[in-house]
Residue frames relative to the residue before (quaternion, step in Angstrom):
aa qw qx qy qz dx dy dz
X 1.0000 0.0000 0.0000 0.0000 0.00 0.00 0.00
X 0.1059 -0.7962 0.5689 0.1763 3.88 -0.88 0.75
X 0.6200 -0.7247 0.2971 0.0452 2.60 -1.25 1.82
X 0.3942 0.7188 -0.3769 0.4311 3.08 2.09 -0.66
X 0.7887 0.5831 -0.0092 0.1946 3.32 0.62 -1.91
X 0.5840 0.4132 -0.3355 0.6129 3.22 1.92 -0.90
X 0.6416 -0.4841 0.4934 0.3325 3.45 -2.11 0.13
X 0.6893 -0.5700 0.3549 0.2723 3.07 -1.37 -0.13
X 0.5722 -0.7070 0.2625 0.3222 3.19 -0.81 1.78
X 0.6835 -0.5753 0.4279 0.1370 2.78 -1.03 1.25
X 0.2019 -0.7937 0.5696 -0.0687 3.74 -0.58 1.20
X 0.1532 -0.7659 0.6217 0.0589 3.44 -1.12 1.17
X 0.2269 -0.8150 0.5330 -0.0176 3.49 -0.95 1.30
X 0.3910 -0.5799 0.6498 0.2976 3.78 -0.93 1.47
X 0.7123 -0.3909 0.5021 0.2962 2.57 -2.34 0.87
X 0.5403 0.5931 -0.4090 0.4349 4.03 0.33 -0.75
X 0.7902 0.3253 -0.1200 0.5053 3.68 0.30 -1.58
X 0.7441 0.2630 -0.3980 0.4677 3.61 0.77 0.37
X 0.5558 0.5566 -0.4386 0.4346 2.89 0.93 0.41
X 0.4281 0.6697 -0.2980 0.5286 3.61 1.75 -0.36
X 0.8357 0.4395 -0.1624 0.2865 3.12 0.38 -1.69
X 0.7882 0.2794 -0.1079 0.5376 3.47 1.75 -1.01
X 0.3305 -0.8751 0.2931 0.1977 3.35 1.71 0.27
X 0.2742 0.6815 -0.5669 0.3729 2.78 1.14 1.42
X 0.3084 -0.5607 0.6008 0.4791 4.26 -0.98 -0.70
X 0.6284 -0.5998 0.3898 0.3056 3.03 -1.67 0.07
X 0.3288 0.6346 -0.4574 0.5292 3.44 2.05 0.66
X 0.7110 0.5037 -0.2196 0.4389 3.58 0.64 -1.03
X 0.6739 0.4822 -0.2605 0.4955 3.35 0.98 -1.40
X 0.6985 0.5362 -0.2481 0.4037 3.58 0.98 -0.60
X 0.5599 0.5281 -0.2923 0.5676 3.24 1.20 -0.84
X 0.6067 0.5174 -0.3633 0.4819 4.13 0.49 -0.86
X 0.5574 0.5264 -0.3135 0.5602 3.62 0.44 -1.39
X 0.8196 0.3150 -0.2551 0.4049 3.61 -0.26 -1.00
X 0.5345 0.5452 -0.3271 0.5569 4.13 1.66 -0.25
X 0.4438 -0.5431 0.6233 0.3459 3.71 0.90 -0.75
X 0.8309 0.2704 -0.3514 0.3363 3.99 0.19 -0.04
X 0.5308 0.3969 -0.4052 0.6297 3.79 1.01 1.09
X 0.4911 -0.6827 0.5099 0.1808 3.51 -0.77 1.77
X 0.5157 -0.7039 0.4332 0.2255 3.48 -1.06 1.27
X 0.5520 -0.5300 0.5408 0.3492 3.63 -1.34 0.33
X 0.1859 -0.7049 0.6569 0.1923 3.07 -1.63 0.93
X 0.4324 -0.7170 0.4987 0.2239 3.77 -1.10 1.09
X 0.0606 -0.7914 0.5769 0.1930 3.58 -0.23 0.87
X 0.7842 0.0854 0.0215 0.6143 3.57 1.69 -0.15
X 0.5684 -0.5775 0.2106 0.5468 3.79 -0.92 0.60
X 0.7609 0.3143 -0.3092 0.4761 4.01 0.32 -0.55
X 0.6601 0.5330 -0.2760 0.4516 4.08 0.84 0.22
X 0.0264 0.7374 -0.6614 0.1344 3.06 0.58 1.57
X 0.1402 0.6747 -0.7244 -0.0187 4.27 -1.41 0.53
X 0.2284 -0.7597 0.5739 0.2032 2.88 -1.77 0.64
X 0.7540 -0.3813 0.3768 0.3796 3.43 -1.28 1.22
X 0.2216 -0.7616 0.5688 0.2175 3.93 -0.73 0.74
X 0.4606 0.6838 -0.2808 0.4915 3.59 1.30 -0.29
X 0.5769 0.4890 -0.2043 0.6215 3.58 0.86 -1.40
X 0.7766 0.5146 -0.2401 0.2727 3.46 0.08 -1.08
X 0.6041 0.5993 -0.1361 0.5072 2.92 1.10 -1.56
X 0.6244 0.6143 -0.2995 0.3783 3.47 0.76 -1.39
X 0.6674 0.5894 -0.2226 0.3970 3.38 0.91 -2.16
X 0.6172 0.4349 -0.4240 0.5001 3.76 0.82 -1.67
X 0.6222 0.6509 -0.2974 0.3173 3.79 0.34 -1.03
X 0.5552 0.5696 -0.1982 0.5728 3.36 1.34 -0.92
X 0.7403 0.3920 -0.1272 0.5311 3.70 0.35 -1.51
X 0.6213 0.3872 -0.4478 0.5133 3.57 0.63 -0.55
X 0.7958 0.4765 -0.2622 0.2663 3.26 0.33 -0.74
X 0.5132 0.4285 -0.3118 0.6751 3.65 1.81 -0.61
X 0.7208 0.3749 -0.4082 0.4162 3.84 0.21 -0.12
X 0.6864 0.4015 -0.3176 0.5165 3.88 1.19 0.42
X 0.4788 -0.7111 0.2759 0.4347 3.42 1.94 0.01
X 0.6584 0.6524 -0.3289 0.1809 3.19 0.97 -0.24
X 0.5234 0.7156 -0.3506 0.3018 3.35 1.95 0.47
């Protein structure tokens, strides 16, 4: 596989730093998760829940974009 060619390694974000990044809390961020419209946590372990920074990034992308109409 060339390494040139794949994207960029994927990055796992604590509940703290996404919660920074989309300025939501982790009441809010929880409540979405539980609606279906905030990408779930992967468990890398039982008390280490992160969420995909891709996934994330995407969602703000989504909202920025349905809040300017253009989705």
């Amino acid at each position: 596989m060339n390494a040139a060619a794949d994207p960029a390694p994927a990055r796992f974000l604590t509940g703290p730093e996404t919660d920074r990044l989309v300025g939501l809390s982790k009441t809010e961020r929880y409540r979405r998760i539980a609606a279906g419209t905030f990408p779930k946590p992967i468990h890398l372990g039982p008390h280490s829940p992160r969420w995909c920074e891709a996934e994330v990034v995407a969602w703000m992308n989504e909202q920025r974009a349905r809040a300017r109409g253009t989705a």
